[in-house]
C-alpha positions as CSV (number, residue, x, y, z in Angstrom):
1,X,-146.4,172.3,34.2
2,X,-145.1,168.6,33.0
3,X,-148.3,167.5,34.6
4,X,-150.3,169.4,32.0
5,X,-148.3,168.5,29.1
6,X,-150.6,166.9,27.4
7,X,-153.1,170.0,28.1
8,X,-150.5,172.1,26.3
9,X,-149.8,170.0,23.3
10,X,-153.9,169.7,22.5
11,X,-154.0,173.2,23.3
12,X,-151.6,173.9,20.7
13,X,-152.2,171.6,18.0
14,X,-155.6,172.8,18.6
15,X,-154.8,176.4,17.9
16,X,-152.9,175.6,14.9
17,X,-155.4,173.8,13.1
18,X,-157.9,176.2,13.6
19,X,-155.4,179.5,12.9
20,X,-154.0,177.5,10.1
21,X,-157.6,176.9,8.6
22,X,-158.4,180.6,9.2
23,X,-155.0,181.3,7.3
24,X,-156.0,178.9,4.5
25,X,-159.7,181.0,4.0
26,X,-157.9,184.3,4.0
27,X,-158.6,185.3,0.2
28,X,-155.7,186.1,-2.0
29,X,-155.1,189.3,-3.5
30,X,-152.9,189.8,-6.8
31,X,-151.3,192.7,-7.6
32,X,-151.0,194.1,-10.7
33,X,-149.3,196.8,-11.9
34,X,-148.1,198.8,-15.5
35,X,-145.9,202.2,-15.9
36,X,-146.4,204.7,-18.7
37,X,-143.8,207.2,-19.6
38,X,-145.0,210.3,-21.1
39,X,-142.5,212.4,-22.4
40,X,-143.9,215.6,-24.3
41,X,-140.5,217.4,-24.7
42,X,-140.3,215.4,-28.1
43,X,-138.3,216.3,-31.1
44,X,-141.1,218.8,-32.5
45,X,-141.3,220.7,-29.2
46,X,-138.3,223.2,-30.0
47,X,-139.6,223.7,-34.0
48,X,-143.2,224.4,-32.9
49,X,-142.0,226.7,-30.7
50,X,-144.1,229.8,-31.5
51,X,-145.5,228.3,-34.2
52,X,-148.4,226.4,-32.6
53,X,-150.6,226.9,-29.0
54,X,-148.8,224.9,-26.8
55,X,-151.2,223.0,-24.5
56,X,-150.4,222.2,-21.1
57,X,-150.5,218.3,-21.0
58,X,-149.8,218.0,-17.4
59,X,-153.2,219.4,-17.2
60,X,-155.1,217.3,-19.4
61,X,-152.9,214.1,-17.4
62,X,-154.4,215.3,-14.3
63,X,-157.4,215.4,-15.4
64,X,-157.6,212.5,-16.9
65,X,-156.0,210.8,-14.1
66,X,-158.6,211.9,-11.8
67,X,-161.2,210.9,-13.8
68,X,-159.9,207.5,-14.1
69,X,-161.6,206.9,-10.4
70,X,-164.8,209.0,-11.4
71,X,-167.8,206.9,-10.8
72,X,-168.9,206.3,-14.8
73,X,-165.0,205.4,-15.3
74,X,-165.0,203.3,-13.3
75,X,-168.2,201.5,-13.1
76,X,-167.4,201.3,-17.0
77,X,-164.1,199.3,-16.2
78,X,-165.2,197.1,-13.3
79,X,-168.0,196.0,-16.1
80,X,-165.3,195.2,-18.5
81,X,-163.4,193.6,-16.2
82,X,-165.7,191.7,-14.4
83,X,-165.3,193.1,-10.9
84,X,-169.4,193.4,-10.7
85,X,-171.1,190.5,-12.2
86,X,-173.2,191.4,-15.3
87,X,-176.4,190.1,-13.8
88,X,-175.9,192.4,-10.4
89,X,-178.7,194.9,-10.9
90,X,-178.8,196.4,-7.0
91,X,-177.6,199.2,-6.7
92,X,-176.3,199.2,-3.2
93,X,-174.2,196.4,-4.1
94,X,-173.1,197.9,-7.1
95,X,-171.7,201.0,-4.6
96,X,-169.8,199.0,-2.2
97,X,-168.2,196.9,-4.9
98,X,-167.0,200.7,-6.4
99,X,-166.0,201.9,-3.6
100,X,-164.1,198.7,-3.1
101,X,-162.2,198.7,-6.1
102,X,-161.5,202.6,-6.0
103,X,-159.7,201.8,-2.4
104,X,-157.8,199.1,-4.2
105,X,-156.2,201.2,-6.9
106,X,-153.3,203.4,-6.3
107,X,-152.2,206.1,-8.9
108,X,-148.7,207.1,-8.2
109,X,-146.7,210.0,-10.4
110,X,-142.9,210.4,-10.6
111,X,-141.9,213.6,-11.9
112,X,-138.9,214.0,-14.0
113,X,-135.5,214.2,-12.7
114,X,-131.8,214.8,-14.3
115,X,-131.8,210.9,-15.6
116,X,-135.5,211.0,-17.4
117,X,-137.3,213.8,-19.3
118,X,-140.6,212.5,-19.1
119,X,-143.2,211.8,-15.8
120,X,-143.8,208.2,-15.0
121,X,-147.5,207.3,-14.2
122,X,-147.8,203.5,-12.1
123,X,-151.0,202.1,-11.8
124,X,-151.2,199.3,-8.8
125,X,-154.4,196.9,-8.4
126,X,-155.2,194.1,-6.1
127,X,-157.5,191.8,-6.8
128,X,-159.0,188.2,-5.3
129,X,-158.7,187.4,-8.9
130,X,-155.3,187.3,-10.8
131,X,-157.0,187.5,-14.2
132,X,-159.0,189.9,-13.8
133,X,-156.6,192.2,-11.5
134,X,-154.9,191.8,-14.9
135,X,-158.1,193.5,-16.9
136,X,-158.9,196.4,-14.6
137,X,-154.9,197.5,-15.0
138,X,-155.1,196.9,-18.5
139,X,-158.1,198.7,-19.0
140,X,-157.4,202.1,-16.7
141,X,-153.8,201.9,-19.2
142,X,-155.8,202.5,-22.8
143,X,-158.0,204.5,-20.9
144,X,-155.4,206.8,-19.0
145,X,-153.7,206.9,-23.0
146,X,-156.6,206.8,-25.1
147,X,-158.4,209.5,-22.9
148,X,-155.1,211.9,-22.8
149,X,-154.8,211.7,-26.4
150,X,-158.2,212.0,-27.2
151,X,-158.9,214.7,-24.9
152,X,-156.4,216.9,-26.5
153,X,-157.7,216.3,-29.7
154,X,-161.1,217.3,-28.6
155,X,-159.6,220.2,-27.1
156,X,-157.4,221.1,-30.2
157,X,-160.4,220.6,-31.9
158,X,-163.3,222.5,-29.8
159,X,-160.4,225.4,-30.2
160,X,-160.6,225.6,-33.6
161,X,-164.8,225.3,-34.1
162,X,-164.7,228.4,-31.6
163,X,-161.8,230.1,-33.2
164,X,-162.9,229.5,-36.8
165,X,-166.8,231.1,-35.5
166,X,-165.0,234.1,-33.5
167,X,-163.0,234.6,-36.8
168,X,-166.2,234.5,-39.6
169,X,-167.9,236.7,-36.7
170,X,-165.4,239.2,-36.9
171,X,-164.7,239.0,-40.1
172,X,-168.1,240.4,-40.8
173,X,-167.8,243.0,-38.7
174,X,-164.7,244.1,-40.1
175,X,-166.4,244.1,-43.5
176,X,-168.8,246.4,-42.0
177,X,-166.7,248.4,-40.3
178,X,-164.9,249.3,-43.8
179,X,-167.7,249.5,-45.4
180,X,-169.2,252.4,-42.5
181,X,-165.8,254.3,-42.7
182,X,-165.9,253.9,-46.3
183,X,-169.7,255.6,-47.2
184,X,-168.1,258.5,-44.5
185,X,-165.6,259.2,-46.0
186,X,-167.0,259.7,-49.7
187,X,-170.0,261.9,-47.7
188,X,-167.6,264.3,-46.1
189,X,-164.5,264.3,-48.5
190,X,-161.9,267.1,-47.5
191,X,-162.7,266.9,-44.2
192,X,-161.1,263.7,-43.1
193,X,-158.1,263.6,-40.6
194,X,-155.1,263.4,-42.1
195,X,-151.3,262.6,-41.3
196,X,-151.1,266.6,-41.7
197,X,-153.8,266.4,-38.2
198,X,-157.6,266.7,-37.3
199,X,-159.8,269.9,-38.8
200,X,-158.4,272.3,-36.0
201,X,-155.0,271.6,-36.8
202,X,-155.4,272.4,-40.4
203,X,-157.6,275.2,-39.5
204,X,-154.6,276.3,-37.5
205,X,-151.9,275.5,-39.8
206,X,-153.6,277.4,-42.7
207,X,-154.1,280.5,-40.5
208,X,-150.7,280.3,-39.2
209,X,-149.3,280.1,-43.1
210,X,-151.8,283.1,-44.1
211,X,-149.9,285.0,-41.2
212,X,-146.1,283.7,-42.3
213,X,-147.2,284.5,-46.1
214,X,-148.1,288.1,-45.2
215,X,-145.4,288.6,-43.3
216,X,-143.4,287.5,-45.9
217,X,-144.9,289.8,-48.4
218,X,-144.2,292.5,-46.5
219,X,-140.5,291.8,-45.8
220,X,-140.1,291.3,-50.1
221,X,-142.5,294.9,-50.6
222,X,-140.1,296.4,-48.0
223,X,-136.5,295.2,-50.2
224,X,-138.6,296.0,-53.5
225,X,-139.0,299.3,-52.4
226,X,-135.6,299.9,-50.8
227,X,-133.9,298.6,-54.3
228,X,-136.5,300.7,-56.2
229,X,-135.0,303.7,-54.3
230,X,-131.6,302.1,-54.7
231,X,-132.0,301.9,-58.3
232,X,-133.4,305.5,-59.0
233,X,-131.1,307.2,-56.1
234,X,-127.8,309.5,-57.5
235,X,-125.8,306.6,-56.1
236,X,-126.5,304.7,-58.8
237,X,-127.0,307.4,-61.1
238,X,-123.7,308.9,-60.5
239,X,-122.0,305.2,-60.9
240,X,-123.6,305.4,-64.0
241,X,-122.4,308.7,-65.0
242,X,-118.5,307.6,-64.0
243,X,-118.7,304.4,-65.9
244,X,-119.6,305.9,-68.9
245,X,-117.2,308.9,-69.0
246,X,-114.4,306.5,-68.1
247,X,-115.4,303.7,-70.7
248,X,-116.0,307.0,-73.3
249,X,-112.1,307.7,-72.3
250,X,-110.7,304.6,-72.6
251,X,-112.1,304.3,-76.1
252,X,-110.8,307.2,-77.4
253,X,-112.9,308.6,-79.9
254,X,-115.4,305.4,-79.9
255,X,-118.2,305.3,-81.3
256,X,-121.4,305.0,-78.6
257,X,-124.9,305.7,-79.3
258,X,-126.1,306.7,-75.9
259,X,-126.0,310.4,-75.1
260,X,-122.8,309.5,-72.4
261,X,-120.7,308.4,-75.7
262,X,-121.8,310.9,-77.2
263,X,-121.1,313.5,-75.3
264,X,-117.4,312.3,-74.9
265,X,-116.9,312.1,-78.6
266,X,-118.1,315.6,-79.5
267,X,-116.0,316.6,-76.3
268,X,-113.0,314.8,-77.8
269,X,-113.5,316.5,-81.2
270,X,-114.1,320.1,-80.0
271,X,-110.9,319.6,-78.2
272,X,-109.2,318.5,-81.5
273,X,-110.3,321.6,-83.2
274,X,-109.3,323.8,-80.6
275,X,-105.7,322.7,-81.1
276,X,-106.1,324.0,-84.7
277,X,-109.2,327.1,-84.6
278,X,-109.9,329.7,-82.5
279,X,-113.2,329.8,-80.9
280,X,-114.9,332.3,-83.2
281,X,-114.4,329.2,-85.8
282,X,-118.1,328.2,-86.7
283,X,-117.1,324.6,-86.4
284,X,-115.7,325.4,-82.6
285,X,-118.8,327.4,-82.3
286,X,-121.2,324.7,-84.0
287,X,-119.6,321.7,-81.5
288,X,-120.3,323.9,-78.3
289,X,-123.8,324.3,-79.5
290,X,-124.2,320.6,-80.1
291,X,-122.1,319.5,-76.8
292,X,-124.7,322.0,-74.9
293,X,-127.4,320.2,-76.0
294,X,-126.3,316.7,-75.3
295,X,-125.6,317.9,-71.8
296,X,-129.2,319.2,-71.5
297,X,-129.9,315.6,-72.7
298,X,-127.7,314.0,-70.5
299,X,-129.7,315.9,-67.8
300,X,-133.1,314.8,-68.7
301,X,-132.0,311.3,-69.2
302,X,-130.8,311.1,-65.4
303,X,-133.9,312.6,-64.5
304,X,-135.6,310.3,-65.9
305,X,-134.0,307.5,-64.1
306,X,-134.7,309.5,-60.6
307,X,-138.9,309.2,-62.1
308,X,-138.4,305.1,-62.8
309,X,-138.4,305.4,-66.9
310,X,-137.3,302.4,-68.5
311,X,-136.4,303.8,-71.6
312,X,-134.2,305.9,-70.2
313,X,-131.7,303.4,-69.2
314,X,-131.3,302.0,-72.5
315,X,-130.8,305.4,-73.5
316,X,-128.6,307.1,-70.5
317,X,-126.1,304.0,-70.9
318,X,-127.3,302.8,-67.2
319,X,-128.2,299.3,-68.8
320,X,-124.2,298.6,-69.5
321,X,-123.8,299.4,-65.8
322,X,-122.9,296.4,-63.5
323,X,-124.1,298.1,-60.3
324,X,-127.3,299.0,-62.0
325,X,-127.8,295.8,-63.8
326,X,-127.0,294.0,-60.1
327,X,-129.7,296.5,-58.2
328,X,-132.3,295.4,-61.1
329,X,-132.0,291.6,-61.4
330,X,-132.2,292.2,-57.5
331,X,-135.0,293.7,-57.9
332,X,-136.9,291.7,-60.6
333,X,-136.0,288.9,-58.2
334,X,-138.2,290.6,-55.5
335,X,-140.8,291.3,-57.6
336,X,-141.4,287.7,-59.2
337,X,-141.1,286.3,-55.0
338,X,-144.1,289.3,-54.2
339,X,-145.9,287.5,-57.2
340,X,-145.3,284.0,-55.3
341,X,-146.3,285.1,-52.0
342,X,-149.3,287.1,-53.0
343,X,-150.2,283.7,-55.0
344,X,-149.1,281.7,-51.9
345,X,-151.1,284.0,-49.3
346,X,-154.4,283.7,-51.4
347,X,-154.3,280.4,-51.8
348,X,-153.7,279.8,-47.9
349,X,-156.6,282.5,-47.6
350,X,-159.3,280.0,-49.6
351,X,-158.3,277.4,-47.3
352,X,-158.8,279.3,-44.5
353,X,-162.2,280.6,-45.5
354,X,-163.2,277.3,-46.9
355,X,-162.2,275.6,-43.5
356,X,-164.1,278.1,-41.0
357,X,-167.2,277.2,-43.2
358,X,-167.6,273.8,-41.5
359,X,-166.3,275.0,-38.1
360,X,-169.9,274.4,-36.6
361,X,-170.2,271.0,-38.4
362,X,-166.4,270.1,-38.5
363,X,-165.9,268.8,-34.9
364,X,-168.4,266.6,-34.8
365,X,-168.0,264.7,-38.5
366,X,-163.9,264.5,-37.0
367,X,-165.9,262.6,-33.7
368,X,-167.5,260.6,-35.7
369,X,-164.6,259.9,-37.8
370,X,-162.8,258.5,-34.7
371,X,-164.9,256.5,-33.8
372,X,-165.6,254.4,-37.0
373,X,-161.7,254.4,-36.9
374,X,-161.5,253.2,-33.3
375,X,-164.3,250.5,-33.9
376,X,-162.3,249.2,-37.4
377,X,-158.8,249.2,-35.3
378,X,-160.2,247.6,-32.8
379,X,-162.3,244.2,-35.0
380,X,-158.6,244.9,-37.3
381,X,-156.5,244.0,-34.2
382,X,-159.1,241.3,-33.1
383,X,-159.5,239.6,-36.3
384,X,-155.5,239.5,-37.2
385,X,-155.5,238.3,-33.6
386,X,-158.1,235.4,-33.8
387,X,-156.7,234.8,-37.4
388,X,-153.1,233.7,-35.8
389,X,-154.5,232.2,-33.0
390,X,-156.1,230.1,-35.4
391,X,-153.1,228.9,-37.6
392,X,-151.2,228.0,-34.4
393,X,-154.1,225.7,-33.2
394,X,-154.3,224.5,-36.5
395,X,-150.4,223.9,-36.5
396,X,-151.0,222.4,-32.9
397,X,-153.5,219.5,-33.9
398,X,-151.5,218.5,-36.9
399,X,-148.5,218.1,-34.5
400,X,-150.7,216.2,-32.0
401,X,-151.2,213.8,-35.1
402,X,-147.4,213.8,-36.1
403,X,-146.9,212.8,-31.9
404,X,-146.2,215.8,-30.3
405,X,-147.0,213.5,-26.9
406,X,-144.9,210.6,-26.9
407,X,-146.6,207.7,-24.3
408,X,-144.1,204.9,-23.9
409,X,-145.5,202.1,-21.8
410,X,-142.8,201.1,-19.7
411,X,-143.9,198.1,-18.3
412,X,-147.3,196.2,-19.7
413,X,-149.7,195.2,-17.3
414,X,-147.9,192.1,-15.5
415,X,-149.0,190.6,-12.2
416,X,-147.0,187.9,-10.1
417,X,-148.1,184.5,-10.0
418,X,-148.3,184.3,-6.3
419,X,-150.4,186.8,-4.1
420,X,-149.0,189.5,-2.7
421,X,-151.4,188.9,0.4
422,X,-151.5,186.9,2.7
423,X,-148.0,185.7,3.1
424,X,-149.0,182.6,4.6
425,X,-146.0,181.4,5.2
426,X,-145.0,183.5,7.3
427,X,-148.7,183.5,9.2
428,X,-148.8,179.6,9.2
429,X,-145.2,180.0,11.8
430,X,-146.5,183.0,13.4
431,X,-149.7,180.6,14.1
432,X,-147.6,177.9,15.6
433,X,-145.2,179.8,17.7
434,X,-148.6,181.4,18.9
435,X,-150.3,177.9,19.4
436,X,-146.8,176.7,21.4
437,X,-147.1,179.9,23.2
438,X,-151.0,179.5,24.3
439,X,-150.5,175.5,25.0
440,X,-147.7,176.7,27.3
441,X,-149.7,179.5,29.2
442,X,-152.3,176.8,29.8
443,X,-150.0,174.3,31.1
444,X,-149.2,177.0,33.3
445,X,-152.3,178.2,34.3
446,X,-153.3,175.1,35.1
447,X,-150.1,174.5,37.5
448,X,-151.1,177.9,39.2
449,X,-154.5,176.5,39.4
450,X,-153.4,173.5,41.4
451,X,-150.1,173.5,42.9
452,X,-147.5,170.4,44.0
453,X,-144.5,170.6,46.2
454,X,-142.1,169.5,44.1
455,X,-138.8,169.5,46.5
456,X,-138.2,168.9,50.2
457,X,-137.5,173.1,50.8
458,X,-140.5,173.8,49.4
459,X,-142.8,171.8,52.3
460,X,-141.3,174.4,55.2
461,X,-141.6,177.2,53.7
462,X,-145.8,176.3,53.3
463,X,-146.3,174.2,56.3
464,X,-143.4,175.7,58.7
465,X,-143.2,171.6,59.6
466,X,-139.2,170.7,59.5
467,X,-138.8,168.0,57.1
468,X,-137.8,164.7,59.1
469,X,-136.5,162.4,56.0
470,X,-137.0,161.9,52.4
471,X,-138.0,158.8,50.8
472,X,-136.7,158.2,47.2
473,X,-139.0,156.4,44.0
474,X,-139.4,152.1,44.6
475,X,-138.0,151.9,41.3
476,X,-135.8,154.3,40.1
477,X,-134.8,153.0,36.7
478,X,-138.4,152.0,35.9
479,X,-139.6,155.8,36.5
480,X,-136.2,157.1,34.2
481,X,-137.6,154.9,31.4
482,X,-141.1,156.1,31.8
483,X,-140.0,159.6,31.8
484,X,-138.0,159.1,29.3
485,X,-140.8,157.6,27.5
486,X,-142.8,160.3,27.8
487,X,-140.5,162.9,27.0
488,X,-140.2,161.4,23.9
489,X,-144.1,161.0,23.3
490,X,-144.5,164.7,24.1
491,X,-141.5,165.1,21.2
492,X,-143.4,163.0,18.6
493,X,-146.5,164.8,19.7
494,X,-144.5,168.5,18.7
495,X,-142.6,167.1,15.6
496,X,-146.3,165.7,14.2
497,X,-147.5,169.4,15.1
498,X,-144.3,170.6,13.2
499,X,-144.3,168.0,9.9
500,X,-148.1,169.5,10.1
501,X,-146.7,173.0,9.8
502,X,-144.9,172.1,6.6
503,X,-147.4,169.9,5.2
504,X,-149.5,173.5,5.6
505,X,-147.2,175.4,3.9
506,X,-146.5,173.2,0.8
507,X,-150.3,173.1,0.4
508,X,-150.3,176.9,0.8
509,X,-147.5,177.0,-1.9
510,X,-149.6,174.0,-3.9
511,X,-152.6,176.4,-4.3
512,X,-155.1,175.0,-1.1
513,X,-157.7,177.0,-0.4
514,X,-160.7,176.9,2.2
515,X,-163.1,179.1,0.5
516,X,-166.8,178.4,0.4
517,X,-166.8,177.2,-2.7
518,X,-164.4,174.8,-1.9
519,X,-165.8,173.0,1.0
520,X,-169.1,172.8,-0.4
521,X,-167.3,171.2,-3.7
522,X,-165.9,169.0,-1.2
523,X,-168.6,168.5,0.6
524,X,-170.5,167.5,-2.5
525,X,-167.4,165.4,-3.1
């Protein structure tokens, strides 16, 4: 292979010019990048808890993020940038540039964890272009915030326009509603449901008091007349009788005007004037006449109180009587609760009547009752509804205002000075250990190509001729120096190919490109 050194060293030094120049018109790409933090468990989460409609902002950051590589989005920001020329009007072109960029940006999301509380939203971009890598990350920020932001505020505020309409909508047919149930009720008044029940519950009620009040009535006719016959019976008569004998006794010759009293006192003085006169003394004889006739009294006056004559208690002494006074009051008592329940059982009776009236028009007016109730309940319930709903998204969009959604940018759009591809440093020595590796398969090939023996062992193993002698070089120390000569050419020859490598790299690091633009300015040059 030392035969072909020269082979290899051109071959190498070939390949690393050219894979170095191919290096050099790579185009660079910068990366740039920005973070956002949004956080929306701010302070005014836990007060507007229940208070407002809490919107789901994960959803509208979705959305949003997806629509940042929609294709008006983001035509709009490769115009602003400057990714597709302003005087580019084909179409086609237009497309693959899009579809370019969209490959090129990378939306990444970290969700929260027990060190943050809010998700972290990275934007990566590479561009040929530091500047305007710069731009398109810049721009997709205000429009990942802007959008977020604005978006719930349009939502917040298409909410309320549709809740505000739903409410004035409902509101009028509320108003209707009352004013339906209203005109029915004044038409059929008496006949409305109560909390007492429909028309067949009253209808029932009333009969079943017209049948409680006569029974009733019947019970207090039944103790009237059983104290009636109390009252008039000799039980009470003869009570009557022994309480006034017994009070006429006590009092000793007291004066009384009823005819018990008086019977005792003209007893008590015929006895007096039997102590002193016989009986065929005219005044014995006249008192016997006269307590005769009180006793006939006495007997029509209890007869009288077996007929029921009122005067005849007054008179008989039965008035001063406590079992006979207790039997009356019992029985006035009875008779003023038969007035009440007489009263009581006619005016149930009306009701009655006046309720089986509408019994063929009655159902159908409670129907229709119902329903106007069930229609007001239900725009009621929908219109306090809507009416709340309301407030909180009112609530909601002034606490989207306050910063309900805090967006903390994290880190501003920033890019690196150097490109983040190629790394051509580390291509430039991957090109010359490749160009020392192909000079070195063609030294080789060529050596396989055409062979030398290169030691006496090596001719009888080809030839099977025994080797007889071997003669040594004329001039041994000339052919040292010469191959020490060129072993030392062959070194310059690498080290030039190696000072070249980091001449390649400082130009790399110096900002040398091989573009098309370049050359042809150097060509012009």
């Amino acid at each position: 292979m030392w035969r072909y050194r020269w082979w290899a060293v051109s071959v190498a030094a070939g390949a690393a010019l050219l894979g170095w120049l191919v290096i050099f018109a790579l185009p660079d790409r910068y990366e740039a990048s920005a973070e956002v933090l949004v956080d929306s468990r701010t302070a005014l989460a836990p007060a507007l808890q229940g208070l407002a409609v809490e919107q789901d902002v994960g959803v509208q950051l979705n959305y949003v993020r997806e629509s940042l590589l929609s294709e008006q989005q983001l035509r709009k920001t490769a115009l602003e940038a400057g990714v597709i020329p302003p005087g580019m009007s084909d179409p086609v072109s237009q497309e693959k540039l899009l579809n370019s960029v969209r490959k090129r940006v990378e939306l990444i999301v970290q969700a929260p964890d027990q060190n943050s509380s809010g998700t972290t939203y990275q934007i990566f971009y590479q561009d040929a272009d530091r500047v305007r890598a710069l731009k398109v990350v810049s721009n997709l920020l205000d429009t990942f915030v802007n959008e977020t932001l604005g978006g719930k505020r349009r939502s917040s505020d298409n909410a309320q326009q549709f809740l505000e309409s739903q409410v004035q909508d409902y509101e009028k047919r509320l108003r209707a509603s009352e004013d339906r149930l209203a005109e029915f009720k004044s038409r059929h008044l008496g006949l409305m449901p109560n909390e007492q029940g429909g028309y067949f519950a009253q209808l029932q009620k009333e009969t079943d008091a017209v049948e409680t009040a006569r029974t009733k009535l019947l019970e207090a006719e039944s103790r009237r007349a059983a104290l009636e016959n109390e009252l008039h019976g000799d039980a009470a008569i003869s009570s009557t009788a022994g309480a006034a004998m017994l009070g006429a006794k006590g009092a000793g010759v007291a004066s009384g005007t009823d005819t018990v009293s008086r019977i005792a006192q003209t007893q008590a003085h015929l006895d007096e004037l039997l102590l002193n006169d016989t009986e065929q003394h005219p005044d014995v004889i006249a008192t016997r006449k006269v307590l005769e006739e009180l006793k006939q009294r006495r007997a029509a006056e209890i007869e009288s109180l077996r007929n029921g004559d009122a005067n005849a208690a007054a008179t008989s002494g039965a008035s001063a009587n406590p079992v006979y006074q207790s039997i009356q009051v019992a029985l006035s008592q009875t008779k003023v609760e038969i007035s009440d329940l007489r009263t009581e059982l006619g005016r149930h009776e009306a009701k009655a009547r006046e309720l089986r009236q509408f019994l063929g028009t009655a159902p159908q007016i409670e129907a229709e009752y119902s329903q106007l109730t069930r229609d007001y309940d239900v725009n009621k319930a929908q219109y306090t509804a809507l009416l709340s709903n309301l407030e909180k998204a009112r609530v909601g969009g002034r606490a989207d205002e306050a910063g309900s959604v805090r967006f903390e940018v994290v880190q501003p759009p920033l890019a690196p000075v150097l490109p983040v591809w190629p790394r051509r440093g580390v291509l430039l020595a991957c090109v010359l250990l490749a160009a020392l590796l192909a000079g070195g398969a063609v030294a080789y090939r060529l050596d396989r190509m055409h062979p030398v023996i290169i030691s006496p062992g090596r001719l009888p193993e080809l030839t099977g001729v025994p080797v007889v002698g071997v003669f040594g070089v004329a001039f041994p120390q000339r052919f040292r120096r010469r191959a020490r000569r060129e072993f030392w050419t062959v070194s310059a020859a690498l080290a030039c190919l190696v000072a070249a490598f980091f001449v390649a790299v400082w130009l790399s690091h110096s900002g040398v490109r091989f573009t098309v633009t370049a050359l042809t300015r150097l060509v012009h040059a």
